[in-house]
N, C-alpha and C positions, 0 to 999 in steps of 0.2 A: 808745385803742380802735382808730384805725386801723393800728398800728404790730401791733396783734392780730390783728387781718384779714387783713393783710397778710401775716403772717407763718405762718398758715394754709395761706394760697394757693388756699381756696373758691370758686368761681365763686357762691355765692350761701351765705350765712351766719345763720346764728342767734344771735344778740346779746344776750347778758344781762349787765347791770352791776348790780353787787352792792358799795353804800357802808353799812361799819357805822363805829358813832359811835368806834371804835377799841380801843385796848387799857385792858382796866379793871385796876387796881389793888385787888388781892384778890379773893373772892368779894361776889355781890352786883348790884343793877339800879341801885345809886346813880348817877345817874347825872353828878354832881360826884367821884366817884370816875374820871374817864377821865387815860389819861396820857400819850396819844399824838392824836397829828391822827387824821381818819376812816381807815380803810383802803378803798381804792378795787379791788374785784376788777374783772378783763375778762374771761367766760367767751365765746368764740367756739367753735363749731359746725358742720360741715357743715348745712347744711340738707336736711332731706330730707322731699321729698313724698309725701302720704298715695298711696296705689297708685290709677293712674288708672280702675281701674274703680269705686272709689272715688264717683269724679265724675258715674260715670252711675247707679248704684244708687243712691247716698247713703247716709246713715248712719240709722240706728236711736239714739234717744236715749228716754229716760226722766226723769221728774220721781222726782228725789231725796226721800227722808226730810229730811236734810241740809238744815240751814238756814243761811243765809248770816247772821250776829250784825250785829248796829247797830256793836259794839263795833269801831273800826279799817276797817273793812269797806270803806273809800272810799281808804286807804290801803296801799299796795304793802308787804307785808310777804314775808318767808320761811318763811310759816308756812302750810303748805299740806294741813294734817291734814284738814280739812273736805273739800279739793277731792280727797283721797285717799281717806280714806273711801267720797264720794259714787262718785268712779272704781269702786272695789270694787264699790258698790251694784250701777252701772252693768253692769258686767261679771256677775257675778251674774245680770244679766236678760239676760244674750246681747244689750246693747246698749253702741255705742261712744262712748256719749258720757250724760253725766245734768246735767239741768238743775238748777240749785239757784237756789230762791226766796228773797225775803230772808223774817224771821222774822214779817212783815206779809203774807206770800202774795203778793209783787209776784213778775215775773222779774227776777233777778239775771244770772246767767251760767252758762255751762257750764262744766266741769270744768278743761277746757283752752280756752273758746272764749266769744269773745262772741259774743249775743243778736240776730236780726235774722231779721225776718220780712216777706212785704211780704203783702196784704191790698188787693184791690179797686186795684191799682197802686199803693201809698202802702207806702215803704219803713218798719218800724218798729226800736225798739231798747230797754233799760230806760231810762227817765232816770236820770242822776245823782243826782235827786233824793231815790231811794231809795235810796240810800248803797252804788252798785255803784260800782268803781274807772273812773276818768274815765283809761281808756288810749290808750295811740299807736296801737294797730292800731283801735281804736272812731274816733278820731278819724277817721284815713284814709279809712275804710269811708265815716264819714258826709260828709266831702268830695267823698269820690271819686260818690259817690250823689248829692249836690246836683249835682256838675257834668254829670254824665250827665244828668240832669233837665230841667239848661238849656240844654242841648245840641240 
């Protein structure tokens, strides 16, 4: 991954690792049929930030049709038709962004984005518990939020 970076030469990057369980052997989900180790991809990115006026307008978002499934839902896959879809919705309403609830009417996440809102000073977010993915950038956020707090 850093030999990917580096070889970029980004002053700031977008990082996406992508491991499938490897090469299968014929057609088929068998997955005792594999015949190779994982394949490990490294897609590295310029990063590039949303337009600064952006940050003073903000964004227009929408509650999606789009339901976020119990099914995998907690886990990182590449399957991203739901969050494409709802994108579509979203665009459709002349809005950049559509929130998708899970199929119990919690909040889940946004299309490209996770969930936070603060309320009476108290930072919020979905829990885990409703089977949104438990990610690196959620983490951060709610670190980076605790320690501001106790600051």
């Amino acid at each position: 991954m850093l030999r990917t970076i580096k070889a970029n030469g980004f002053d700031r990057s977008y990082i996406k690792i992508i491991v499938t369980r490897g090469v299968a052997g014929g057609h088929g989900l068998d997955i005792s049929n594999v015949l190779t180790k994982p394949t490990v991809i490294v897609i590295v990115d310029k990063l590039k930030d949303y337009p600064a006026d952006t940050y003073m307008k903000g964004w227009r978002a929408v509650i999606t049709d789009i339901r976020r499934g119990d099914t995998l839902a907690n886990i990182k896959t590449l399957n991203y038709a739901n969050n494409i879809l709802a994108k579509l919705e979203a665009s459709r309403q002349k809005a950049n962004e559509a929130i998708i609830l899970t199929h119990k009417g919690f909040l889940a996440e946004g299309t490209v984005s996770n969930l936070f809102f603060i309320k009476r000073g108290n930072i919020y977010t979905p829990s885990v518990k409703t089977g949104i993915l438990e990610g690196i950038t959620r983490d951060i956020v709610i670190e980076l939020a605790g320690k501001a707090v106790s600051e």
